[in-house]
C-alpha positions as CSV (number, residue, x, y, z in Angstrom):
1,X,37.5,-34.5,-26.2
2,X,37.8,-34.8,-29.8
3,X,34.8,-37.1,-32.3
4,X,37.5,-39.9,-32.3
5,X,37.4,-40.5,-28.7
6,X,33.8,-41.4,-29.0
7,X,34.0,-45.1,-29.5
8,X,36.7,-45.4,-26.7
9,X,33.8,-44.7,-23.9
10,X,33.1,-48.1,-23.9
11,X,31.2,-48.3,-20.6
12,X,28.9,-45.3,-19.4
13,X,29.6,-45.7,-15.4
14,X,27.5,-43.0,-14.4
15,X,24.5,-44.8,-16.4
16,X,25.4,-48.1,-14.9
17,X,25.2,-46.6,-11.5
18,X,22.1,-45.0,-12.3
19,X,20.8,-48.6,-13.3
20,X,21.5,-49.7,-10.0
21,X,20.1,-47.0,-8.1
22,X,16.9,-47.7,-10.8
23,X,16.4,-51.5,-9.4
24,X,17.0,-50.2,-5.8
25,X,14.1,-47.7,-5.8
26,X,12.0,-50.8,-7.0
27,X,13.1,-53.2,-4.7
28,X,12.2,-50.4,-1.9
29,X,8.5,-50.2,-3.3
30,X,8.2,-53.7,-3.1
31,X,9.3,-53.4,0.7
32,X,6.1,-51.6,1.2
33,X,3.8,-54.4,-0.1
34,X,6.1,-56.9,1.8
35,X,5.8,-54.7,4.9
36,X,2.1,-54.1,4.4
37,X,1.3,-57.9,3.9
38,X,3.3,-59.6,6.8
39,X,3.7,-56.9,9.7
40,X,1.0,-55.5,11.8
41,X,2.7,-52.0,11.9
42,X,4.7,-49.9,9.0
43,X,7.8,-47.8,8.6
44,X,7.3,-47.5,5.3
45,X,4.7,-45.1,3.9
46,X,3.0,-44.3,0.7
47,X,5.9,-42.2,-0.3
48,X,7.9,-45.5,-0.6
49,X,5.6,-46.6,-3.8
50,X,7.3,-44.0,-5.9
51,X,9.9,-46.4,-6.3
52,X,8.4,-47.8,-9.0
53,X,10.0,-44.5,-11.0
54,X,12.8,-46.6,-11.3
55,X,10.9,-48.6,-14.0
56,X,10.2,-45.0,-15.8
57,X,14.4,-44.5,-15.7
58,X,15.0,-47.8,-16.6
59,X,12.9,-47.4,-20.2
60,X,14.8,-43.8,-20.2
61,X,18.3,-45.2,-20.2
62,X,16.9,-48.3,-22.5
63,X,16.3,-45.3,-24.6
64,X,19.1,-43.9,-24.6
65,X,21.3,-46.5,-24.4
66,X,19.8,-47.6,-27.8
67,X,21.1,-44.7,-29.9
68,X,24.3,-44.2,-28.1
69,X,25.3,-47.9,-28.4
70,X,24.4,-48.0,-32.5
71,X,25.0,-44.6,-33.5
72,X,28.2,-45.6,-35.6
73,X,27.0,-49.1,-36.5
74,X,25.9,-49.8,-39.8
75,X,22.3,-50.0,-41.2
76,X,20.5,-52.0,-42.6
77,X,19.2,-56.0,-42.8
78,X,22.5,-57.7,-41.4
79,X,22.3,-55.2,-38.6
80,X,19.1,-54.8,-37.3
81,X,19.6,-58.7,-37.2
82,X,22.7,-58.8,-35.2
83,X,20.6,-56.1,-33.0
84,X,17.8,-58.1,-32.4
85,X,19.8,-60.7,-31.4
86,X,21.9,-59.0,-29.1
87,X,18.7,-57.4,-27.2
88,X,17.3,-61.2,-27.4
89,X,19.6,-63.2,-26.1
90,X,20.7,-60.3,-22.8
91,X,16.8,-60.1,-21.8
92,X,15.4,-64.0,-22.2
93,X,18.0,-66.2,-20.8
94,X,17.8,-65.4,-17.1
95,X,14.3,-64.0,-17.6
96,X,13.6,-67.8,-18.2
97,X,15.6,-69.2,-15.6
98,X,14.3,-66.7,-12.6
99,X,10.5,-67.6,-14.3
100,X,11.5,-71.4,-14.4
101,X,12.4,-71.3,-10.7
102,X,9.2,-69.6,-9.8
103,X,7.2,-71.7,-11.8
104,X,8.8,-74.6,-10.1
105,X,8.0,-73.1,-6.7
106,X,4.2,-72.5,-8.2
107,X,4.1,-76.2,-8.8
108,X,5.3,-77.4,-5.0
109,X,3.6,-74.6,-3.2
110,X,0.7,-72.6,-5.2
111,X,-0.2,-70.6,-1.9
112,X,2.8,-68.7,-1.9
113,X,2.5,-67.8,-5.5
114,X,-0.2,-65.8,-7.7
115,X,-2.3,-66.0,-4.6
116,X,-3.4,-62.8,-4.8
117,X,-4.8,-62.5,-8.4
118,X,-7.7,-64.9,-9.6
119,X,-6.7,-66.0,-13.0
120,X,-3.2,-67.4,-13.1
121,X,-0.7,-66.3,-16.4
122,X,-0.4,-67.9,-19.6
123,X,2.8,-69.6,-19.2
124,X,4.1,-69.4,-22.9
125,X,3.0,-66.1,-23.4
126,X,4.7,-65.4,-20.1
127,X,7.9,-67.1,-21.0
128,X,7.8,-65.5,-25.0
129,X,7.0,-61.4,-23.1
130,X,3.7,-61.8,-25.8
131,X,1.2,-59.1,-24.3
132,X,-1.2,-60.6,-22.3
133,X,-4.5,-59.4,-20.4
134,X,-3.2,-61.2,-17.7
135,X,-0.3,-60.6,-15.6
136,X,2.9,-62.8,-16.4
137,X,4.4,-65.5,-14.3
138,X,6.9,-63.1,-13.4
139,X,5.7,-60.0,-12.3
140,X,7.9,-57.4,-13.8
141,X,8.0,-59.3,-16.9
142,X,5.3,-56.8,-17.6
143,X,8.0,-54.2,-18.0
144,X,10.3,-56.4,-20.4
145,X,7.6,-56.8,-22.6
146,X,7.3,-53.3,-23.3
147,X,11.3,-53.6,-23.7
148,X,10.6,-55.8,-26.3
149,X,8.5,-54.0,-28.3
150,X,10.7,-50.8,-27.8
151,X,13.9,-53.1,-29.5
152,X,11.3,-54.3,-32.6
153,X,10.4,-50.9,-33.7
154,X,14.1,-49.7,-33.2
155,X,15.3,-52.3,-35.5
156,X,13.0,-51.4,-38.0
157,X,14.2,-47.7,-37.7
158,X,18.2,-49.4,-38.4
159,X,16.4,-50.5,-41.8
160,X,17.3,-46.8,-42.6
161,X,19.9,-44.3,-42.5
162,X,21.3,-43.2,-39.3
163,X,20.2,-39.3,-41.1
164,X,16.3,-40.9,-40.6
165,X,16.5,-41.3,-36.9
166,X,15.0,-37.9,-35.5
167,X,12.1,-38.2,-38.2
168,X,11.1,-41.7,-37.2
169,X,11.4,-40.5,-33.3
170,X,8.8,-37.7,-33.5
171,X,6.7,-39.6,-36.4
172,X,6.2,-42.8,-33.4
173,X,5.5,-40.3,-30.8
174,X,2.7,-38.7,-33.0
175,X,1.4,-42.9,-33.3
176,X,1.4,-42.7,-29.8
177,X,-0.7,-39.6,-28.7
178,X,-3.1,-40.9,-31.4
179,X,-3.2,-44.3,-30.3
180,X,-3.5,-43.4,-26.9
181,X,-6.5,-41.1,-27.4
182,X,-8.5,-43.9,-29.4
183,X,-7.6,-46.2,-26.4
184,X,-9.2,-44.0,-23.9
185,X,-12.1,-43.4,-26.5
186,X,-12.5,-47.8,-26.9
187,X,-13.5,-50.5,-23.9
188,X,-11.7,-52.8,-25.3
189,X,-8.7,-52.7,-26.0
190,X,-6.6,-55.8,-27.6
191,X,-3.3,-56.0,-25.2
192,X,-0.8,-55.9,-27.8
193,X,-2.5,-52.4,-29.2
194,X,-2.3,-51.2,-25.6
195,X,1.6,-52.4,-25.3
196,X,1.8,-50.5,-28.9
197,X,0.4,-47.5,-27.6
198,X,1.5,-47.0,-24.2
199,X,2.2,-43.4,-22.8
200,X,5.4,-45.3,-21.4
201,X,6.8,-45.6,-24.6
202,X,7.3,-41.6,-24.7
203,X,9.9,-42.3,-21.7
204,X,12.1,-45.0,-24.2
205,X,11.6,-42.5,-27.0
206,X,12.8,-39.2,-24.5
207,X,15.8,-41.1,-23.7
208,X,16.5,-41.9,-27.5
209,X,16.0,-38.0,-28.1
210,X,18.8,-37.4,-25.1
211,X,21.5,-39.9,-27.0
212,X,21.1,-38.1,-30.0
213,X,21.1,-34.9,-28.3
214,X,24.7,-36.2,-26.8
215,X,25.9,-38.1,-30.0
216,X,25.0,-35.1,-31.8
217,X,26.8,-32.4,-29.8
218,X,30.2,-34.7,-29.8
219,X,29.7,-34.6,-33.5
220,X,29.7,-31.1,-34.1
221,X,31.3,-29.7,-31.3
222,X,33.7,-31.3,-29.2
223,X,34.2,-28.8,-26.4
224,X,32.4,-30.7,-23.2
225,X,29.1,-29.6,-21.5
226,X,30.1,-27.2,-18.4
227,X,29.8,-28.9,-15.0
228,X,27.4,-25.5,-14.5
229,X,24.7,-27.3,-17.0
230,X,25.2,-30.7,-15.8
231,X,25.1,-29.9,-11.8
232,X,22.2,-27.6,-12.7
233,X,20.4,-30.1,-15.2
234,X,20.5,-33.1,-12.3
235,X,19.0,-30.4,-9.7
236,X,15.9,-29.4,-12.3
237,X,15.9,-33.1,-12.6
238,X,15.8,-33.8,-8.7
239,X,13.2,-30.6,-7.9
240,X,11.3,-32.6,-11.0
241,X,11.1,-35.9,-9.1
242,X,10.2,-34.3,-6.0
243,X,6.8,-32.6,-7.4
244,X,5.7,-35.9,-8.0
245,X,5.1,-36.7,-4.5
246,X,1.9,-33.8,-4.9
247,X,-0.3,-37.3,-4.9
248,X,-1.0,-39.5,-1.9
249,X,0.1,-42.5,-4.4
250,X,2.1,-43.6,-7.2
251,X,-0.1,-42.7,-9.7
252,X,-1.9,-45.7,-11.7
253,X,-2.5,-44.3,-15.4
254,X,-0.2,-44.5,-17.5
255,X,-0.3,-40.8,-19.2
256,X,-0.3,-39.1,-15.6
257,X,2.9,-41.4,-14.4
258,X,4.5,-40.3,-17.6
259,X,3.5,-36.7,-17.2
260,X,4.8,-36.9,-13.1
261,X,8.6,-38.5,-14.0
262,X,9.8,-37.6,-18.1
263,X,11.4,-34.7,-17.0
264,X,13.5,-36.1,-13.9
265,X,14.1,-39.7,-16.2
266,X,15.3,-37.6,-19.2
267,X,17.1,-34.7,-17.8
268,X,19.2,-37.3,-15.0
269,X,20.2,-39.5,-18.1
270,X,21.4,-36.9,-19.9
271,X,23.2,-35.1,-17.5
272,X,25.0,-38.4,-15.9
273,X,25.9,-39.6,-19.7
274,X,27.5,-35.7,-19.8
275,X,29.8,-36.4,-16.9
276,X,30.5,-40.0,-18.8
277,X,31.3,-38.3,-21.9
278,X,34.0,-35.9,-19.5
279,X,35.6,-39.5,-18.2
280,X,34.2,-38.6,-14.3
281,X,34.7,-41.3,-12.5
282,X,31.7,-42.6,-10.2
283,X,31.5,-44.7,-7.0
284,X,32.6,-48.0,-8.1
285,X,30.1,-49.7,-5.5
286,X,27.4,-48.1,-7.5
287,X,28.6,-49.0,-10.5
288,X,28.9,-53.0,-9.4
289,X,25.3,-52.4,-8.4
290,X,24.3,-51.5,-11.8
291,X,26.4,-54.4,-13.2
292,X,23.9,-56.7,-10.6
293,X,20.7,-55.0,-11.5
294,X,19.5,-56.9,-14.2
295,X,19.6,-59.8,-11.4
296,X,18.4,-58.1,-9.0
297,X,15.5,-56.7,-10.9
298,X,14.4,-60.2,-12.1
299,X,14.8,-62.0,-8.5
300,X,13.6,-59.0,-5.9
301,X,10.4,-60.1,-5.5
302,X,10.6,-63.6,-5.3
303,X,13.6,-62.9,-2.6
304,X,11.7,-60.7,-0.5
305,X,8.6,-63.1,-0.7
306,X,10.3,-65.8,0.8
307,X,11.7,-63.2,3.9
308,X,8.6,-62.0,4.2
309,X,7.1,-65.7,4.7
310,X,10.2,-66.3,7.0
311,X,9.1,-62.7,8.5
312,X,5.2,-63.3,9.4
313,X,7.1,-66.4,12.1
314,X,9.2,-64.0,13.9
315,X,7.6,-60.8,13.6
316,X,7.0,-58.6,16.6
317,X,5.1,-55.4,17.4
318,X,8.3,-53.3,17.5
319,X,8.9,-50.3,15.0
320,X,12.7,-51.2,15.1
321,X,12.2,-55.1,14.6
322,X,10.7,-53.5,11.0
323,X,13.7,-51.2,10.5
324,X,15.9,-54.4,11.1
325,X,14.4,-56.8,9.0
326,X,13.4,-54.6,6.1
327,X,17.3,-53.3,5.9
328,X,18.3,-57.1,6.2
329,X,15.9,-57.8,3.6
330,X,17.6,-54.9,0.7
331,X,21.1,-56.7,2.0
332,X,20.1,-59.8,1.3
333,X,17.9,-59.4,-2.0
334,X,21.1,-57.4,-3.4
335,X,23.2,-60.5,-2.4
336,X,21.2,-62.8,-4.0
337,X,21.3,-60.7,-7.3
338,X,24.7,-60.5,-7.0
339,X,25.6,-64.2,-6.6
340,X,23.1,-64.9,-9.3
341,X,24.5,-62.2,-11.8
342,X,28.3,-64.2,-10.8
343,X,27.0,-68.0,-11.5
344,X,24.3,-67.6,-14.3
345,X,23.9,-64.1,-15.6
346,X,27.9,-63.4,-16.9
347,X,28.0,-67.1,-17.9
348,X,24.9,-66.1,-20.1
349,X,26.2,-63.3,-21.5
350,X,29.9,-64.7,-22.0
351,X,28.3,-67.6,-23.8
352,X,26.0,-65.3,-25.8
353,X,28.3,-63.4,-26.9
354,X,30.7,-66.2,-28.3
355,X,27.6,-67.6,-30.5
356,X,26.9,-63.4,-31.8
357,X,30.5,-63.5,-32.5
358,X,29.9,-66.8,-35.3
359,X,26.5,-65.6,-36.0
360,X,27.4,-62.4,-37.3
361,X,31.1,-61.4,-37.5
362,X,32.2,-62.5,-41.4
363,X,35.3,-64.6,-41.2
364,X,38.7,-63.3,-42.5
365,X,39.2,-63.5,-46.3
């Protein structure tokens, strides 16, 4: 593979997959608070909780994904615009749509939403992914925020040359340990300094060090990575993973849930990106997932809220009633995402992508 075929990968299957299999291991640790709250018995354990690692690979691959996408791009104002932009208008659309529909269901039936927590969310804050004490009318918004922030300070670092990249990597992750240490240090701390600070971050920037590590290698060396060090990176990755079950529960601070899952998010997005970079083809299933899980990420929960109400009416005190229904309730959410990715989220992006076109592509001389 020579540094010309670069720009021809124009779709990373294996990372798309990997997206998919991200939103699924979510979805699956929402089953457990679904199972918890409206059967009498459980199938599902504590171990299912560490789902929510697929949040820690999604901010790896956003990472990632990051460099790799604007490594040949140009720099500067015009770009980290047209950058901005395009991160914009793929996050809010359908975040605003799935929040509108839940705020409309907020309106007509308050008890099935928000009913556990005692101060509901600042809508507009909510809708704009502005930090907030509170938790946002849609409740993984929480993670798009920090997606947000991750985009602004990469567009700032497109304000330089593409030579200034590293540097700026290992000069935020030195802003980070030190913000994070006065954060422990202070009470109170203002949410946007604790979005700004966030251990997580270090999983975005990990992923960004991985694309350069790849972009890097292709530049200077195009002989491929040996299926030896890829096989053998994915198993580290996997043996990784797999020591974080030495807790009873998905841990809650930050530092320690970075700490339990850099090494398997890092190490499985590089290695799958190295069998992209040697045209492997992957499961095409698993790759349509991926292509869903941006739907199915924003309209889980709300899906599997309104089964698990539909649930608590039929619900018996068999083990394999649970089994049923909770493998009904993955078909169905994954359906649902994938109806909703068909009717609203392409259209979104089609139209999107017509305005960045006008916005930003100069018109022939």
């Amino acid at each position: 593979m020579t540094v010309e075929s670069l720009p021809a990968i124009k779709r990373l299957d294996h990372i798309q997959a990997l997206r998919g299999i991200a939103a699924l291991m979510v979805v699956v640790s929402h089953l457990l608070i679904i199972e918890q709250k409206y059967s009498a018995d459980q199938i599902l354990g504590d171990w299912a909780s560490y789902g929510m690692a697929g949040v820690d690979l999604f901010f790896v691959i956003s990472g990632f994904i990051m460099v790799y996408v604007m490594w040949d791009r140009p720099r500067g104002i015009k770009a980290a615009g047209e950058f901005l932009w395009g991160r914009a208008v793929r996050i809010y659309p359908l975040y605003w749509l799935v929040s509108l529909v839940l705020l409309g269901l907020w309106l007509i039936r308050p008890d099935m939403v928000f009913s556990s927590i005692e101060v509901p969310p600042d809508i507009l804050k909510s809708l704009a992914l502005f930090p907030d004490e509170r938790e946002p009318l849609l409740a993984v918004g929480w993670t798009l925020v920090h997606e947000m922030y991750f985009y602004l300070v990469f567009a700032g670092i497109m304000l330089l040359p593409r030579k200034a990249l590293l540097p700026c990597l290992f000069v935020w992750m030195v802003i980070i340990f030190v913000g994070d240490y006065f954060a422990i240090k202070t009470p109170l701390f203002h949410p946007v300094l604790a979005v700004i600070f966030s251990p997580l971050t270090f999983e975005f920037i990990l992923g960004a060090f991985a694309g350069w590590t790849l972009r890097s290698r292709y530049e200077d060396d195009s002989s491929p990575i040996s299926y030896l060090w890829i096989y053998g990176t994915i198993l580290f990755a996997l043996i990784s993973f797999s020591n974080g079950f030495r807790e009873a529960k998905f841990p809650v601070d930050q530092m320690d849930r970075v700490d339990d899952f850099f090494i398997f998010g890092t190490l499985t997005v590089f290695a799958l990106a190295a069998l992209d970079f040697r045209n492997e083809t992957v499961w095409k299933p698993l790759v349509t997932l991926g292509d869903w899980s941006y739907s199915l990420y924003l309209t889980h929960v709300l899906s599997l809220t309104v089964m698990g109400r539909i649930w608590s009416y039929f619900k018996n005190d068999s083990l394999l009633d649970n089994a049923a229904v909770l493998l009904l309730m993955v078909a169905v959410t994954i359906i649902i995402a994938g109806l909703v990715y068909h009717f609203a989220e392409r259209p979104m992006i089609n139209a999107t992508k017509k305005m960045r076109r006008r916005l930003f592509v100069a018109p022939p001389a």
